[in-house]
C-alpha atoms as one frame of an Amber mdcrd trajectory, in Angstrom:
protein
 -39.445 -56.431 -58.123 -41.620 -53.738 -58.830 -41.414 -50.688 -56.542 -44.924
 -50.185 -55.128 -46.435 -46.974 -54.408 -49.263 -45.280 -52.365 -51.799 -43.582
 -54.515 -54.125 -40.246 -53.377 -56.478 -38.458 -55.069 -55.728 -34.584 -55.427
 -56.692 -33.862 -51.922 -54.074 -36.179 -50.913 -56.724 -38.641 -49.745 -55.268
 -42.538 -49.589 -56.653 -44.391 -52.677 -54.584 -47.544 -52.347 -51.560 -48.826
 -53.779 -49.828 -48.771 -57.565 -46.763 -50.023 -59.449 -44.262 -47.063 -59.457
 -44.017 -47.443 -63.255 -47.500 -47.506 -63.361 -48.124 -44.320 -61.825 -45.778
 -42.604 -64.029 -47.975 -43.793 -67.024 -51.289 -42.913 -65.796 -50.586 -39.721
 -64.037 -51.437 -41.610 -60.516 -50.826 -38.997 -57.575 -48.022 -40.261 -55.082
 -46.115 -38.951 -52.930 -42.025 -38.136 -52.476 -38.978 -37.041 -50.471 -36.658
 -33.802 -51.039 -33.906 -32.846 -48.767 -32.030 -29.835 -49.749 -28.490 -29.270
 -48.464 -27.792 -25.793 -47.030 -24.644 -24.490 -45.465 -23.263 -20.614 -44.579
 -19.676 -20.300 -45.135 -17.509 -17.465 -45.101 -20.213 -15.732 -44.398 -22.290
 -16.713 -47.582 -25.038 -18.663 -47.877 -25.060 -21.749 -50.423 -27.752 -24.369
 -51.335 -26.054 -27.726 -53.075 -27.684 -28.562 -56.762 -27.218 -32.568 -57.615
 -26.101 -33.141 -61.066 -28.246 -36.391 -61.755 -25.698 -39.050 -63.429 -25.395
 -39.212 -67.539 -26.965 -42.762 -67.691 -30.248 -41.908 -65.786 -33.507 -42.197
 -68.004 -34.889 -39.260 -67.237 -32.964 -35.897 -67.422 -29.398 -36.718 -67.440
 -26.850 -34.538 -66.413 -29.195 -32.202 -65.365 -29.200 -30.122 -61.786 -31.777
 -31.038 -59.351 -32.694 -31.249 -55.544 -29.922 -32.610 -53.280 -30.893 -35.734
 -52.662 -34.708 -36.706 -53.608 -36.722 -40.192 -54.252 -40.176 -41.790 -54.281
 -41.751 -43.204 -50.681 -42.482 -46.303 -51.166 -46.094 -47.960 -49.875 -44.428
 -49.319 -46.849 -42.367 -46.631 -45.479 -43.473 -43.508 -43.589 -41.725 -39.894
 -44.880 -39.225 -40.350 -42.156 -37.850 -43.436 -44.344 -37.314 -40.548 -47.188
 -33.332 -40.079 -45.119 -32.726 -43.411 -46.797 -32.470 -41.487 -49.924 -28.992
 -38.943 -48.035 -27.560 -41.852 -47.091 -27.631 -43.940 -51.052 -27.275 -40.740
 -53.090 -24.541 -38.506 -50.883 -23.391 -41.175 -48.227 -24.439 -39.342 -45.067
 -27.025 -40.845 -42.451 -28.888 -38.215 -41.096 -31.362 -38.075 -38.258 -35.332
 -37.147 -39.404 -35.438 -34.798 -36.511 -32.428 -32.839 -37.789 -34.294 -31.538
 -40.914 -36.074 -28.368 -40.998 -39.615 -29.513 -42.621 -40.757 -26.590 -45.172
 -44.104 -28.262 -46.151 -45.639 -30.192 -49.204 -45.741 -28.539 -52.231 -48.047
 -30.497 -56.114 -46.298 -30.625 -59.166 -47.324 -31.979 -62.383 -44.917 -32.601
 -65.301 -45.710 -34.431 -68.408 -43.507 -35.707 -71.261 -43.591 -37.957 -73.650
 -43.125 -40.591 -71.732 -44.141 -39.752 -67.926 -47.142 -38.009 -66.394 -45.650
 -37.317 -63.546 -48.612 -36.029 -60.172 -46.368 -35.757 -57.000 -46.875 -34.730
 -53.374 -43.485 -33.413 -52.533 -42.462 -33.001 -49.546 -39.679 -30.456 -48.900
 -36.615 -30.468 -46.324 -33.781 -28.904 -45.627 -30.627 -29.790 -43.994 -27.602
 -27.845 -42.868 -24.086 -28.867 -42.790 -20.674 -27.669 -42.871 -19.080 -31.092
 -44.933 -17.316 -30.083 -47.964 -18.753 -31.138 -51.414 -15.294 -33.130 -52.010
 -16.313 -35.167 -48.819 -19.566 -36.561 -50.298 -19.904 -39.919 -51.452 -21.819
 -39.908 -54.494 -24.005 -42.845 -56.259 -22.607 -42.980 -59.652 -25.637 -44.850
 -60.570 -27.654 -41.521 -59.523 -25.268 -38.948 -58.670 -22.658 -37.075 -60.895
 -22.157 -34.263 -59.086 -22.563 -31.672 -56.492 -22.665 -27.742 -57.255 -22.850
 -25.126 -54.627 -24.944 -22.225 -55.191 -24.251 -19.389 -53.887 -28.052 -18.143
 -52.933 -27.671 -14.311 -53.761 -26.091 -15.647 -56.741 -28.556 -18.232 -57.361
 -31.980 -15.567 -56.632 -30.292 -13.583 -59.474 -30.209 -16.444 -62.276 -33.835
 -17.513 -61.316 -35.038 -13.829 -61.526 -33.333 -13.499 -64.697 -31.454 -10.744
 -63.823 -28.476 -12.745 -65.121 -27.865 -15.625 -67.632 -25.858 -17.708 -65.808
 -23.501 -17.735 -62.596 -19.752 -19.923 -61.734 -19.838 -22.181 -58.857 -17.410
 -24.607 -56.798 -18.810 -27.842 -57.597 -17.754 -31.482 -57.655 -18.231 -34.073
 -60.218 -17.556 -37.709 -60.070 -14.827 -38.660 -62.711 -13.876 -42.139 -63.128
 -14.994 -42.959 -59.890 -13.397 -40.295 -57.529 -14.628 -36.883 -56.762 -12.837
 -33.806 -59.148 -13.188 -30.203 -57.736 -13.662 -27.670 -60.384 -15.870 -24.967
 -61.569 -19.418 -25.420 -62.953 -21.229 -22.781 -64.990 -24.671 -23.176 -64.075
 -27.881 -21.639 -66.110 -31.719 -21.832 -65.720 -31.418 -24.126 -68.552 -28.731
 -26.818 -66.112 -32.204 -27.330 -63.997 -35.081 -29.652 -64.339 -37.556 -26.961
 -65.681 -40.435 -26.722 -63.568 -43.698 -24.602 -64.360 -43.820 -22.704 -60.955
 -40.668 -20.808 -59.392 -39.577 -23.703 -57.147 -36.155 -23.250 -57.112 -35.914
 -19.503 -56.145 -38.582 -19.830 -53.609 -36.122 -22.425 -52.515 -33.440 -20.134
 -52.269 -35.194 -17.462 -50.127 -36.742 -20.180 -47.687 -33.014 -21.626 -47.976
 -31.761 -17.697 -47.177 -33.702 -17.410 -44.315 -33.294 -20.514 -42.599 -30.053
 -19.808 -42.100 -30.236 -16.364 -40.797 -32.415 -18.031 -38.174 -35.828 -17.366
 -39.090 -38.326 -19.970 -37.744 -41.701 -19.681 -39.692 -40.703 -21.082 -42.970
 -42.869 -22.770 -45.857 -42.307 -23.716 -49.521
């Protein structure tokens, strides 16, 4: 069965309902969910990268939000947790996300025009990477950024950085090392992912009046 979407206009106005596939194709605005996984350890604050699974359509193996997905027509954005729990295998409670705002994006390829409403989240927890259970259908990894590591590579101040990551291997989670450039990402034509990283910063030294 098709997955059906709600469709806005640019000033996020209601315009109805669409085919998910069909929205993709005609560059229909819609809206979706993206939770980003923060944690301090040891002192030093990380933000977790997903590594989307080899088989997926649309860019495999490359690093993107922690857990993200489409809202469909009949759920609210609080039904966006839904996509924690089937990507990473932890239920999480709405209220326990810190809401950063709603951010536009338009990408186009040669197959997708791609109008979204995105609205941002984070979440912060102390569970190891190791201790995630990962979709293989979606998921094929999990790499932890160190942030001051992270606002270097996306200022270009460095070409790439090493991080702790984990990556599903025949089923079962393998620790390791992951080298991780601006070119592992989903490019995007804004500077998403370091804004990211300084709203992710300062979250977690406790500042309240946060936006993406």
């Amino acid at each position: 069965m098709a997955e059906i979407l709600e469709i806005f206009d640019a000033s996020y106005k209601s315009k109805g309902t669409a085919p998910r596939s069909e929205a993709h194709k005609k560059g229909l605005w819609h809206h979706t969910f993206h939770c980003w996984i923060i944690r301090r350890r040891e002192g030093r604050d990380y933000v977790l990268f997903q590594k989307r699974a080899d088989i997926k359509k649309d860019w495999p193996s490359k690093l993107d939000i922690t857990a993200a997905g489409h809202v469909s027509a009949e759920e609210s954005l609080a039904d966006g947790i839904r996509e924690i729990r089937e990507e990473l295998g932890v239920s999480v409670d709405y209220d326990s996300l810190y809401y950063l705002g709603m951010r536009t994006e338009v990408l186009q390829t040669d197959t997708m025009d791609n109008r979204e409403f995105q609205h941002v989240y984070l979440f912060e927890t102390d569970k190891p990477i190791e201790s995630f259970t990962l979709q293989a259908e979606e998921v094929g990894g999990l790499i932890e950024l160190e942030i001051s590591e992270g606002l270097k590579l996306f200022s270009g101040e460095v070409d790439s950085v090493c991080c702790d990551a984990v990556l599903l291997q025949d089923g079962r989670n393998t620790k390791g090392r992951f080298e991780m450039r601006r070119d592992s990402v989903i490019e995007r034509p804004d500077c998403y992912y370091k804004t990211l990283l300084i709203m992710a910063e300062r979250a977690l030294s406790g500042e309240r009046y946060l936006s993406i």
